[in-house]
Every structure is written in structure tokens, then in C-alpha cells.
HTML snippet that shows the backbone in 3Dmol.js (N, CA, C, O; Angstrom):
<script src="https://3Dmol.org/build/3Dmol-min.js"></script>
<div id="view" style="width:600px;height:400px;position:relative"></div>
<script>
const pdb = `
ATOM      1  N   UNK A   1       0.821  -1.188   0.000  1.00  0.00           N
ATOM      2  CA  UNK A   1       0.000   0.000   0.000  1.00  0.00           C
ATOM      3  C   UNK A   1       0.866   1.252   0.000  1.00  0.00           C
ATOM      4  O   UNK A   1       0.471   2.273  -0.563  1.00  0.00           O
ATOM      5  N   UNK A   2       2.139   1.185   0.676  1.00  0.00           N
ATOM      6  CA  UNK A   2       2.993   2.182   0.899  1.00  0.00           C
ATOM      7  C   UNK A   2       3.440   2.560  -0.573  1.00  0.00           C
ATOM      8  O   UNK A   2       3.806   3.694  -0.882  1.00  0.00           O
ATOM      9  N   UNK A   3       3.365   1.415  -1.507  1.00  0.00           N
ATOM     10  CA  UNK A   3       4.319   1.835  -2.573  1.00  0.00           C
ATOM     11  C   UNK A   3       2.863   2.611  -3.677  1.00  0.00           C
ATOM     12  O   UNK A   3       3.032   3.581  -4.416  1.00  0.00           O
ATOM     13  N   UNK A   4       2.148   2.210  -3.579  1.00  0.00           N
ATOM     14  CA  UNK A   4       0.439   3.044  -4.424  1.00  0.00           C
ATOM     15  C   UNK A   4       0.299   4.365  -3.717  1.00  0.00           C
ATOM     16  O   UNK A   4      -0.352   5.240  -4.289  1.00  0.00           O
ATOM     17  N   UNK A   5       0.782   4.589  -2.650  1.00  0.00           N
ATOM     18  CA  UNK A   5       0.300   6.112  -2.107  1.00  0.00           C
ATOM     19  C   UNK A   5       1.741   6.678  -2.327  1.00  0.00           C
ATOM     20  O   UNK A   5       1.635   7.880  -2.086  1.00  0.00           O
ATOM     21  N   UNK A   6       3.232   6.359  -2.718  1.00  0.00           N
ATOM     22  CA  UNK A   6       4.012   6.727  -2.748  1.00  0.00           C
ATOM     23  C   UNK A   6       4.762   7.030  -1.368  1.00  0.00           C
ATOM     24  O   UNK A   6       5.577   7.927  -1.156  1.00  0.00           O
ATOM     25  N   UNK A   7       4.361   6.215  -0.624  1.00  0.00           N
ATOM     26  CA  UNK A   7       5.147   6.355   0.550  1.00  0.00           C
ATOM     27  C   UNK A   7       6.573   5.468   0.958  1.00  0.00           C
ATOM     28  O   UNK A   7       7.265   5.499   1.976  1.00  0.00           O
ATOM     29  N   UNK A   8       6.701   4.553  -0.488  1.00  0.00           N
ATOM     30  CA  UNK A   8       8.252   4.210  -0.665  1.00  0.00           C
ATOM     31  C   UNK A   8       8.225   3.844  -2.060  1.00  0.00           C
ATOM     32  O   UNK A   8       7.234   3.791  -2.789  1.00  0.00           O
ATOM     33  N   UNK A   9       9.536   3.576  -2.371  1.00  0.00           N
ATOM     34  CA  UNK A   9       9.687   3.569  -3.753  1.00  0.00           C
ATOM     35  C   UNK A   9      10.133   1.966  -4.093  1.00  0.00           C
ATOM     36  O   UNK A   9      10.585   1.245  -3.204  1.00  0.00           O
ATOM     37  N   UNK A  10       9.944   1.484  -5.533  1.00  0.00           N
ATOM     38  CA  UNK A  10      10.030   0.228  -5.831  1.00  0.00           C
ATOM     39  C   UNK A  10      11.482  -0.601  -5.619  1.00  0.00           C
ATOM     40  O   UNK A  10      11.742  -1.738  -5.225  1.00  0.00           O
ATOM     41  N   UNK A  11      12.271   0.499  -6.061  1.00  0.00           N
ATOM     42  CA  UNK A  11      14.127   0.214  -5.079  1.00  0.00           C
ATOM     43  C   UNK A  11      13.881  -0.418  -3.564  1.00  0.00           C
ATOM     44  O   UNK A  11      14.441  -1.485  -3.309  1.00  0.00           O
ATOM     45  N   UNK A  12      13.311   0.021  -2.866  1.00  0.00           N
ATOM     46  CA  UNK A  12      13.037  -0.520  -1.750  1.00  0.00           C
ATOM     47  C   UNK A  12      12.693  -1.704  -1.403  1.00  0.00           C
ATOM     48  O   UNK A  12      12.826  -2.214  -0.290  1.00  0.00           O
ATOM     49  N   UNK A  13      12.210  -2.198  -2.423  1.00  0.00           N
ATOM     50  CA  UNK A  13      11.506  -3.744  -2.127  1.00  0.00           C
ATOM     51  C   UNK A  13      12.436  -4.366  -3.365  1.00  0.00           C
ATOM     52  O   UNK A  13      11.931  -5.382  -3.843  1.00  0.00           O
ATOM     53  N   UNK A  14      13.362  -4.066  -3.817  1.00  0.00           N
ATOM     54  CA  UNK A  14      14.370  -4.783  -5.043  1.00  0.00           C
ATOM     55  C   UNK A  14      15.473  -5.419  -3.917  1.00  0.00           C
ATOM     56  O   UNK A  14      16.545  -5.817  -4.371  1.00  0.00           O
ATOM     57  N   UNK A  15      15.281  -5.501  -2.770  1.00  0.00           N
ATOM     58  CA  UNK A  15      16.408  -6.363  -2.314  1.00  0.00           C
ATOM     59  C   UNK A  15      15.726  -8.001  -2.111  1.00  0.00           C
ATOM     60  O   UNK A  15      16.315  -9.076  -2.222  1.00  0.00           O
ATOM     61  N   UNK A  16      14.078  -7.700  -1.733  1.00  0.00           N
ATOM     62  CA  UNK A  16      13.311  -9.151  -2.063  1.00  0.00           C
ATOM     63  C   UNK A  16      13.596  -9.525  -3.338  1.00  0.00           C
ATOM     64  O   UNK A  16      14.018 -10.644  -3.632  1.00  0.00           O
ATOM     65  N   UNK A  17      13.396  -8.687  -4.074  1.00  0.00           N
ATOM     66  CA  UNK A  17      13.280  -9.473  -5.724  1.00  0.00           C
ATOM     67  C   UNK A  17      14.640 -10.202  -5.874  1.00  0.00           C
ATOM     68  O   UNK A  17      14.759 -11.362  -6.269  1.00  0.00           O
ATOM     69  N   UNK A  18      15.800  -9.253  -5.456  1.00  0.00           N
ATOM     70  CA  UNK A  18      16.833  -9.634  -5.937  1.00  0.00           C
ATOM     71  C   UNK A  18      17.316 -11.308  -5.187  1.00  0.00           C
ATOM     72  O   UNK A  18      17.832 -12.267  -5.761  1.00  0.00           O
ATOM     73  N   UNK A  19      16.972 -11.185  -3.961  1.00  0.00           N
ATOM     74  CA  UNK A  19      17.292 -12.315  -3.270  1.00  0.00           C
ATOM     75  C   UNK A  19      16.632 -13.714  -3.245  1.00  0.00           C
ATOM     76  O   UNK A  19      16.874 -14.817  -2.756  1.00  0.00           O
ATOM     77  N   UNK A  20      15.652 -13.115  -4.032  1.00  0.00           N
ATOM     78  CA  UNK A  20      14.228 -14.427  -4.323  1.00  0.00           C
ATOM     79  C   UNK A  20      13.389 -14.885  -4.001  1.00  0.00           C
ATOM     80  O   UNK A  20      13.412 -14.894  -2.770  1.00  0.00           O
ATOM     81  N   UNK A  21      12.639 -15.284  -4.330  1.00  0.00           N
ATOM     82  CA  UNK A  21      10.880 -14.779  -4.183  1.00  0.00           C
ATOM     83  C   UNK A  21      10.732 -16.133  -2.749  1.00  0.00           C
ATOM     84  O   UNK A  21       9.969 -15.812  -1.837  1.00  0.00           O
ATOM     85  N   UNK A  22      11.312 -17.270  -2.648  1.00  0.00           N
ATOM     86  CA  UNK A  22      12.085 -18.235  -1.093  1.00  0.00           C
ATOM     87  C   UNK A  22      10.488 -17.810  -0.432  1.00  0.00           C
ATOM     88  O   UNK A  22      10.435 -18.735   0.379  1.00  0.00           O
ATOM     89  N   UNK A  23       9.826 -17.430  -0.328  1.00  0.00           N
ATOM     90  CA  UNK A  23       8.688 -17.617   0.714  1.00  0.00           C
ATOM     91  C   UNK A  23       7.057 -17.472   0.011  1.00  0.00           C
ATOM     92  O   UNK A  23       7.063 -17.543  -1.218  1.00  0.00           O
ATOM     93  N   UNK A  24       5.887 -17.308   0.568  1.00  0.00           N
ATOM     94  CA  UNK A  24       4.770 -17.300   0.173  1.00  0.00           C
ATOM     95  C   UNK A  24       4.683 -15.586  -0.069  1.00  0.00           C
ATOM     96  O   UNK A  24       4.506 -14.855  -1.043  1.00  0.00           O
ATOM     97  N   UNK A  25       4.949 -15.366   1.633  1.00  0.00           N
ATOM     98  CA  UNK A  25       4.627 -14.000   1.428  1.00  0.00           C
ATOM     99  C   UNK A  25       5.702 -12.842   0.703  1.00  0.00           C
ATOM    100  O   UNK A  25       5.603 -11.665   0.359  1.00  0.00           O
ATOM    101  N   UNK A  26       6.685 -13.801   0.686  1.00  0.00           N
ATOM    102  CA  UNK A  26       7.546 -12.563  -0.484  1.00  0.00           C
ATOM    103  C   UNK A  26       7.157 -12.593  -2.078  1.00  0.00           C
ATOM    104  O   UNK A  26       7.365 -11.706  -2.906  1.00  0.00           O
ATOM    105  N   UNK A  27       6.521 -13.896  -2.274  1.00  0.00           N
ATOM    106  CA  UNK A  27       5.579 -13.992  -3.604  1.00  0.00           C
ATOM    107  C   UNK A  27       4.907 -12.894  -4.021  1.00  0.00           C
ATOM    108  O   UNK A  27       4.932 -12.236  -5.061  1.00  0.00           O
ATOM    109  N   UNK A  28       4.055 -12.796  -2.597  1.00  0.00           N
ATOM    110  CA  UNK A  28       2.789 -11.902  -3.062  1.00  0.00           C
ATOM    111  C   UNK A  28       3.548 -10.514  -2.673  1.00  0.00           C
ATOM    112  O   UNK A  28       3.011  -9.530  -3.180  1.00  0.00           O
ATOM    113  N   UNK A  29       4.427 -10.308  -2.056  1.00  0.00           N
ATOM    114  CA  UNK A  29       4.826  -9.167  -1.700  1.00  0.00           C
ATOM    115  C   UNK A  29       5.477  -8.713  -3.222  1.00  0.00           C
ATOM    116  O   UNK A  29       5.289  -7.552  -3.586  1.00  0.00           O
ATOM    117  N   UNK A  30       6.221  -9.619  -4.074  1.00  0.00           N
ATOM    118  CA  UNK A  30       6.727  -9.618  -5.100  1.00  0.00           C
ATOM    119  C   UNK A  30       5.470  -9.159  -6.425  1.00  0.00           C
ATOM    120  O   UNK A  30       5.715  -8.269  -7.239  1.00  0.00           O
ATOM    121  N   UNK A  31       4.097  -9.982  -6.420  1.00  0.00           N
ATOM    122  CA  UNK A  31       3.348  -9.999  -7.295  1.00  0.00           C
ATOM    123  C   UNK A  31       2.915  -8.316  -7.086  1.00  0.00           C
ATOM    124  O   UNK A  31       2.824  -7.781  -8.191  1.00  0.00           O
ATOM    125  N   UNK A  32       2.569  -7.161  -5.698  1.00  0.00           N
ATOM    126  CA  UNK A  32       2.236  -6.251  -5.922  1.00  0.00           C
ATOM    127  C   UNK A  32       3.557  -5.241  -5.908  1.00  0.00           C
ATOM    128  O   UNK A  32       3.376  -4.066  -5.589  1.00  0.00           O
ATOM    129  N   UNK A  33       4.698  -5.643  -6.206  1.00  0.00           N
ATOM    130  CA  UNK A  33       5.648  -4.607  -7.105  1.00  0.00           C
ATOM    131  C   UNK A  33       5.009  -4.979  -8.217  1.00  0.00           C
ATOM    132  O   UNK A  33       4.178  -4.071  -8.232  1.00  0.00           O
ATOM    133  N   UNK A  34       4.684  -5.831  -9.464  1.00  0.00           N
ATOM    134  CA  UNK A  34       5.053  -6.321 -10.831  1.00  0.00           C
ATOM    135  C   UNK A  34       3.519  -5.484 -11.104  1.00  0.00           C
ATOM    136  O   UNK A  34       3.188  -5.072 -12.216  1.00  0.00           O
ATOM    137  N   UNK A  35       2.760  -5.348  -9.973  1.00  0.00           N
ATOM    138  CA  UNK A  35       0.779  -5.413 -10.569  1.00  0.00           C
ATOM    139  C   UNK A  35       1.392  -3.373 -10.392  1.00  0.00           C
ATOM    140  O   UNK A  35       0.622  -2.615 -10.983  1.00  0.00           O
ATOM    141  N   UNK A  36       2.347  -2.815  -9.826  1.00  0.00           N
ATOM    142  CA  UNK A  36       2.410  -1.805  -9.583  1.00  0.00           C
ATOM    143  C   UNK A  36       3.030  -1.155 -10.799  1.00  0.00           C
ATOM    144  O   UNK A  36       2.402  -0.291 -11.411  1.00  0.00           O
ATOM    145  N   UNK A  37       4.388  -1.584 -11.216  1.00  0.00           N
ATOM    146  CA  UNK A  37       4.857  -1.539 -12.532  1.00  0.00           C
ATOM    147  C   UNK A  37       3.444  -1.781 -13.533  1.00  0.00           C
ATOM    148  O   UNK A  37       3.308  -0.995 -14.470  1.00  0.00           O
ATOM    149  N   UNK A  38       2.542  -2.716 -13.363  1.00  0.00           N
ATOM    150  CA  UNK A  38       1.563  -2.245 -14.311  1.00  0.00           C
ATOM    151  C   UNK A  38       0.567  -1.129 -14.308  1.00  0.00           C
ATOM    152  O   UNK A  38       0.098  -0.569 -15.299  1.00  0.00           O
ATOM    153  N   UNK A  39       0.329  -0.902 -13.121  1.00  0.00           N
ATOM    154  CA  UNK A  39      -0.643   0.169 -12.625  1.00  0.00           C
ATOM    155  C   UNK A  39       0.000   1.688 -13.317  1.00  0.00           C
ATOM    156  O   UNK A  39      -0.654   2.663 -13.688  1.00  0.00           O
ATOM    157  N   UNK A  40       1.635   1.477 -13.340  1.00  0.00           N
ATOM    158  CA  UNK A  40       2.524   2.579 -14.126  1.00  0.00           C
ATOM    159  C   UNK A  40       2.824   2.812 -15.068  1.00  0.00           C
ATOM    160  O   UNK A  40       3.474   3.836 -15.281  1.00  0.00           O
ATOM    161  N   UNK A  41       2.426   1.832 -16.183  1.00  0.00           N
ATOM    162  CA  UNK A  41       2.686   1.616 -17.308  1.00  0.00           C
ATOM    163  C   UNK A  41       3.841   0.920 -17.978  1.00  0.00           C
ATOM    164  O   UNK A  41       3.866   0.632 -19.175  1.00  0.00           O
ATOM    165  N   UNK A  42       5.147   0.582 -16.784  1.00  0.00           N
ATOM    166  CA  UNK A  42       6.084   0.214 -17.185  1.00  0.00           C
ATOM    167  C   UNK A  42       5.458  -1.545 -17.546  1.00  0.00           C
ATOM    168  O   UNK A  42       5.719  -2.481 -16.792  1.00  0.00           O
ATOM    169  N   UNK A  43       4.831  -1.658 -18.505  1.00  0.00           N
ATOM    170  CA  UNK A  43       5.010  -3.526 -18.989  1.00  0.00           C
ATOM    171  C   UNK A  43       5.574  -4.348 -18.786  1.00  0.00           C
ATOM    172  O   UNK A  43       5.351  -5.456 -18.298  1.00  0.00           O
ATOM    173  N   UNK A  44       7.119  -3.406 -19.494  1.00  0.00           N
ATOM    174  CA  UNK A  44       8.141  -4.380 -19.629  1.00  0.00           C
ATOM    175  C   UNK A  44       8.514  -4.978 -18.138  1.00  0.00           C
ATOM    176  O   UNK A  44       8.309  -6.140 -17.788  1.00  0.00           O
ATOM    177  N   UNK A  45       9.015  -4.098 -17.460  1.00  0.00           N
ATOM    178  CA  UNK A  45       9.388  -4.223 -15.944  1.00  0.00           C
ATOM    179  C   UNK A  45       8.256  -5.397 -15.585  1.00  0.00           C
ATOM    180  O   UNK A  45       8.541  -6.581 -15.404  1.00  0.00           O
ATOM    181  N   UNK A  46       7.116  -4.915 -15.528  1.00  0.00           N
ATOM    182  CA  UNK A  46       5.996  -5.837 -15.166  1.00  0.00           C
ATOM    183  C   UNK A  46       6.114  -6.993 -15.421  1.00  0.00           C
ATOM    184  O   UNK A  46       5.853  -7.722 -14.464  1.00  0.00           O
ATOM    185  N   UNK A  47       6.507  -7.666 -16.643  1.00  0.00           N
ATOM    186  CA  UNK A  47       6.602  -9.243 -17.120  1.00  0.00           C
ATOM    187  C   UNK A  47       7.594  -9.699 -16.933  1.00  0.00           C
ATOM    188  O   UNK A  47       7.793 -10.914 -16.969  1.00  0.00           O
ATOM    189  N   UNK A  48       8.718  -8.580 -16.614  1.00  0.00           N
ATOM    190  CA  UNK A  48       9.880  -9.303 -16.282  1.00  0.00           C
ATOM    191  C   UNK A  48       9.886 -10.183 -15.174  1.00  0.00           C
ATOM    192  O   UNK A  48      10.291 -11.345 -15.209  1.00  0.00           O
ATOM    193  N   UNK A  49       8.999  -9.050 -13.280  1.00  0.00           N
ATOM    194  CA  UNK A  49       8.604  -9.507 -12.519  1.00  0.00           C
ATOM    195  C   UNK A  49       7.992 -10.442 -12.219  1.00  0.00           C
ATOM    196  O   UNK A  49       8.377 -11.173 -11.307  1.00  0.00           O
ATOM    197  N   UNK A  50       6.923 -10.661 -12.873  1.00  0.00           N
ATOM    198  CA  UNK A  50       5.792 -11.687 -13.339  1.00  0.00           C
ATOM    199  C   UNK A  50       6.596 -12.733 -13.396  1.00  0.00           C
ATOM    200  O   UNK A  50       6.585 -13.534 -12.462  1.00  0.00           O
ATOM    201  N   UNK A  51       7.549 -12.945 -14.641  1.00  0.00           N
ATOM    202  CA  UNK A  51       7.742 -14.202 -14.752  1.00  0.00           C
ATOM    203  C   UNK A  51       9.273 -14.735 -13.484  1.00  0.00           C
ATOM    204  O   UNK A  51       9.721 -15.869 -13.312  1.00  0.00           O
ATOM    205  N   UNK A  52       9.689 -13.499 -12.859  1.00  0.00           N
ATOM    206  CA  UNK A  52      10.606 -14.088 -12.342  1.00  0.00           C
ATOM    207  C   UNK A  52       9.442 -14.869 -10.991  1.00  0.00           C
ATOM    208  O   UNK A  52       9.515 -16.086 -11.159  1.00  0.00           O
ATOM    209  N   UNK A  53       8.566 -14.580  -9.919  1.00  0.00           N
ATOM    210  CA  UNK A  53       7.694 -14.896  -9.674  1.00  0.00           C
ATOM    211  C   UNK A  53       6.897 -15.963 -10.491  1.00  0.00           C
ATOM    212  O   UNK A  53       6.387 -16.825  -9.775  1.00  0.00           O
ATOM    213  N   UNK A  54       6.753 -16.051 -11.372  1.00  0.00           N
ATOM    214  CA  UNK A  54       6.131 -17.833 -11.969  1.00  0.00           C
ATOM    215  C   UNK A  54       7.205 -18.724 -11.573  1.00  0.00           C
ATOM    216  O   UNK A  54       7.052 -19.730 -10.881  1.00  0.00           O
ATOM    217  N   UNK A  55       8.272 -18.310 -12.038  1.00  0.00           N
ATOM    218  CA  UNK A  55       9.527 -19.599 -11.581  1.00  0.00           C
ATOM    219  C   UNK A  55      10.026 -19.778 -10.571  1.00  0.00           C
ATOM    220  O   UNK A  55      10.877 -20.646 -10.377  1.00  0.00           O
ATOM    221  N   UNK A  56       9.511 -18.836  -9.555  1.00  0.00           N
ATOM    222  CA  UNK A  56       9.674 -19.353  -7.879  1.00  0.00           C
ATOM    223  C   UNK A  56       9.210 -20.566  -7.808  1.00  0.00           C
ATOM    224  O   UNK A  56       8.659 -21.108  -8.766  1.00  0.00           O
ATOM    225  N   UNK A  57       9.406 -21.211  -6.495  1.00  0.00           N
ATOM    226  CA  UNK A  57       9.024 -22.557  -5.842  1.00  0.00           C
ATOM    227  C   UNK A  57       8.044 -22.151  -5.043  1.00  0.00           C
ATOM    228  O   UNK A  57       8.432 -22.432  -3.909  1.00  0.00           O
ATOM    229  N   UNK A  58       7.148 -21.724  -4.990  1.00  0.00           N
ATOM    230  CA  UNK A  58       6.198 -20.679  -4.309  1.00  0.00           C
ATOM    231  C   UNK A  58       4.820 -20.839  -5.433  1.00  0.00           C
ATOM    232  O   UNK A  58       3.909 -20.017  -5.540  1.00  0.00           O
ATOM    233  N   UNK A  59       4.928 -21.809  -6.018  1.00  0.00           N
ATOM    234  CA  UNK A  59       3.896 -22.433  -6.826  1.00  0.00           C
ATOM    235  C   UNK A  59       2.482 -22.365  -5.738  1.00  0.00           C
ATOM    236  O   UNK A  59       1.666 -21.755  -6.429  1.00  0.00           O
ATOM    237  N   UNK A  60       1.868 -22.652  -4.534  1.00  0.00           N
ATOM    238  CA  UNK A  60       0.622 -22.425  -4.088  1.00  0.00           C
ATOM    239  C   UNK A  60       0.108 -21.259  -3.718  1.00  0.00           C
ATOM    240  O   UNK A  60      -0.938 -20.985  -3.129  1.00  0.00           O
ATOM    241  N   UNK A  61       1.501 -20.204  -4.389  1.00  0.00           N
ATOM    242  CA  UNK A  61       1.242 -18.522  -3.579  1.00  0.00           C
ATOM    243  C   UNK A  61       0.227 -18.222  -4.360  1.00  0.00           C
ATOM    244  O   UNK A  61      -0.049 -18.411  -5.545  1.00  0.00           O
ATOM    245  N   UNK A  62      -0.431 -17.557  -3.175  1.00  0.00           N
ATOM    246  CA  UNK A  62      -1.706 -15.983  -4.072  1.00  0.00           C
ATOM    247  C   UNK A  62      -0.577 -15.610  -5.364  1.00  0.00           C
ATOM    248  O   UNK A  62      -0.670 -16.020  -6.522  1.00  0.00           O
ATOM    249  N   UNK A  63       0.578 -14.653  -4.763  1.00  0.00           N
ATOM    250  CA  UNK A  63       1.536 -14.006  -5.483  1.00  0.00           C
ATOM    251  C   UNK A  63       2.000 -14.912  -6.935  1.00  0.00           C
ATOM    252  O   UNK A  63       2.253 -14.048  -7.775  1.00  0.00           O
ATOM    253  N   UNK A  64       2.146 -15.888  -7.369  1.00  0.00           N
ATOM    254  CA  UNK A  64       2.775 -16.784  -8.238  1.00  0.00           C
ATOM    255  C   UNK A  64       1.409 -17.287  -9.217  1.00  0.00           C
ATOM    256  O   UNK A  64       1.403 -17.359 -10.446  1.00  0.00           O
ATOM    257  N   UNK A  65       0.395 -17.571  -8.381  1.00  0.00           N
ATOM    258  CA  UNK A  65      -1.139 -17.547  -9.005  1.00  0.00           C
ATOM    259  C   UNK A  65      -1.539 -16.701  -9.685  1.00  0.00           C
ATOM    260  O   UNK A  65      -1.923 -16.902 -10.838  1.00  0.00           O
ATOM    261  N   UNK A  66      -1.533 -15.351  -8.999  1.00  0.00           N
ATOM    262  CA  UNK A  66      -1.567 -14.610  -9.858  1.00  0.00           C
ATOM    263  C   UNK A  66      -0.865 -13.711 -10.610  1.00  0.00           C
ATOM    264  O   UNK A  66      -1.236 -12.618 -11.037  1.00  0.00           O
ATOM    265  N   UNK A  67       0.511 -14.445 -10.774  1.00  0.00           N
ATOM    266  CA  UNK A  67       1.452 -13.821 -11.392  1.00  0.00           C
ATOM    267  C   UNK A  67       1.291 -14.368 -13.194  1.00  0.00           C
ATOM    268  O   UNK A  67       1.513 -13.989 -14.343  1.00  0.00           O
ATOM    269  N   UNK A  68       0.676 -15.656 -12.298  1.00  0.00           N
ATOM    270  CA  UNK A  68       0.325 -16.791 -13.590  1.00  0.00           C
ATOM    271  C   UNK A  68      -0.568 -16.332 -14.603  1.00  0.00           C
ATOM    272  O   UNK A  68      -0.273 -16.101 -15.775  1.00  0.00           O
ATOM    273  N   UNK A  69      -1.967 -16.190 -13.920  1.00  0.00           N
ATOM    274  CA  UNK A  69      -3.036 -15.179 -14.488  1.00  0.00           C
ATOM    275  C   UNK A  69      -2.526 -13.888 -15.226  1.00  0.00           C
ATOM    276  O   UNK A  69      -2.930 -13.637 -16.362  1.00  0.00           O
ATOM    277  N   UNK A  70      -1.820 -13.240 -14.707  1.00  0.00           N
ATOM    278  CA  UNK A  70      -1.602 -11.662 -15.144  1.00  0.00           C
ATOM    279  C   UNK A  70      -0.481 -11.847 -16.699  1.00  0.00           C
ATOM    280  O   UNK A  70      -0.483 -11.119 -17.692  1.00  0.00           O
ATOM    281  N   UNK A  71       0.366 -13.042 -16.434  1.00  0.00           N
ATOM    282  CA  UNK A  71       1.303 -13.153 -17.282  1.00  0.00           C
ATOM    283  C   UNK A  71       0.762 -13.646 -18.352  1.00  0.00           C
ATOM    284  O   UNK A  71       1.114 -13.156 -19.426  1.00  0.00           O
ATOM    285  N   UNK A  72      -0.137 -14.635 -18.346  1.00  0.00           N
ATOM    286  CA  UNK A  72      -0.955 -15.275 -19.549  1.00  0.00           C
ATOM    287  C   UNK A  72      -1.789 -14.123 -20.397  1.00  0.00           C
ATOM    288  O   UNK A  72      -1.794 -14.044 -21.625  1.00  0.00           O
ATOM    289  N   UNK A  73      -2.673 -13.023 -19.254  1.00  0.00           N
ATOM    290  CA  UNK A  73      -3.600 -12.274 -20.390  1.00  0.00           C
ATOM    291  C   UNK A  73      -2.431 -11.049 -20.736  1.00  0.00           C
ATOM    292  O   UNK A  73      -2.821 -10.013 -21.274  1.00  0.00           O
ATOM    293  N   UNK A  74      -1.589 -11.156 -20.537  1.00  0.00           N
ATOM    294  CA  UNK A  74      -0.270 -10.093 -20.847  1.00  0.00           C
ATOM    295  C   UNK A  74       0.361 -10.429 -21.889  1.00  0.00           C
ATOM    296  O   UNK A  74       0.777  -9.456 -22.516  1.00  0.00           O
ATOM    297  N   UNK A  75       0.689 -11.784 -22.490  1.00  0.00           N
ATOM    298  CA  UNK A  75       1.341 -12.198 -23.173  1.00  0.00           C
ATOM    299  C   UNK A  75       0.428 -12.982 -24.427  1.00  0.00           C
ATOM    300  O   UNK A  75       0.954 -13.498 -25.413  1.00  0.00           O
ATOM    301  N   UNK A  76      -0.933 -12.953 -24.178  1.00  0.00           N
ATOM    302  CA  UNK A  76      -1.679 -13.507 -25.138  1.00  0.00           C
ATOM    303  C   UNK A  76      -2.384 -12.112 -26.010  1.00  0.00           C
ATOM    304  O   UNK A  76      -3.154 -12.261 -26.958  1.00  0.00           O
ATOM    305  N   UNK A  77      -1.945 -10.756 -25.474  1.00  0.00           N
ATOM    306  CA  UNK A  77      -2.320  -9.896 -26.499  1.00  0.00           C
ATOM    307  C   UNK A  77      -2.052 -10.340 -27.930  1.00  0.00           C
ATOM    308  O   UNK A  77      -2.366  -9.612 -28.871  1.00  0.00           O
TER     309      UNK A  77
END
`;
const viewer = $3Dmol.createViewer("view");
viewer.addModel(pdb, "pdb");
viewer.setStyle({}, {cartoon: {color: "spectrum"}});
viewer.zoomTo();
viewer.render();
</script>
């Protein structure tokens, strides 16, 4: 929520991404950077996220579920 009202910036949460998505809730913590990059227009960034999140081991996450969802109607334009 902090990062939609601008009360931190997406650098901030790039030390999860970078270190790997390793839990449920860093999934989903991961899936609303990538849904945020979309909310911004950045795409690209967005699918990059997306799919690094599909290839986690974090396969029963909300975050990876619907990384799954978002990446499919993203890529089936």
C-alpha cells in the first residue's frame, strides 16, 4: 500500500526481488511490485517480474497464481 500512495519507492523492495521470491509471502509481496509496474505503465518491468515470480518454488502462492493469471492475459495480447 505504501508503494500506491508513494510512501516508498520500488528500489526498496528490489532487495526481495533480488534475493528471491524463497517464501509465500515474499511472492505476493513480489506480485504487488510487478501489478504496480503495471498500474505505471512500465510492462516491460511488469513481465519481467511476473515471470521471475512464476519460476519461484512458491507455486501455491496468491503471489505466483496470480502472477500466472496476469502473465498469460499479458502475453496472449
Amino acid at each position: 500500500m505504501k508503494l500506491y500512495k508513494q510512501g516508498i519507492s520500488p528500489a526498496a523492495l528490489d532487495e526481495t526481488m533480488r534475493s528471491g521470491i524463497g517464501t509465500p509471502s515474499n511472492a505476493s509481496l513480489a506480485y504487488g511490485v510487478a501489478n504496480w509496474f503495471l498500474y505505471t505503465g512500465d510492462t516491460t518491468r511488469a513481465i519481467s517480474a511476473l515471470r521471475q515470480i512464476v519460476r519461484s518454488d512458491q507455486w501455491a502462492s496468491f503471489g505466483v497464481i496470480a502472477a500466472e493469471a496476469d502473465l498469460a492475459r499479458l502475453t496472449l495480447r
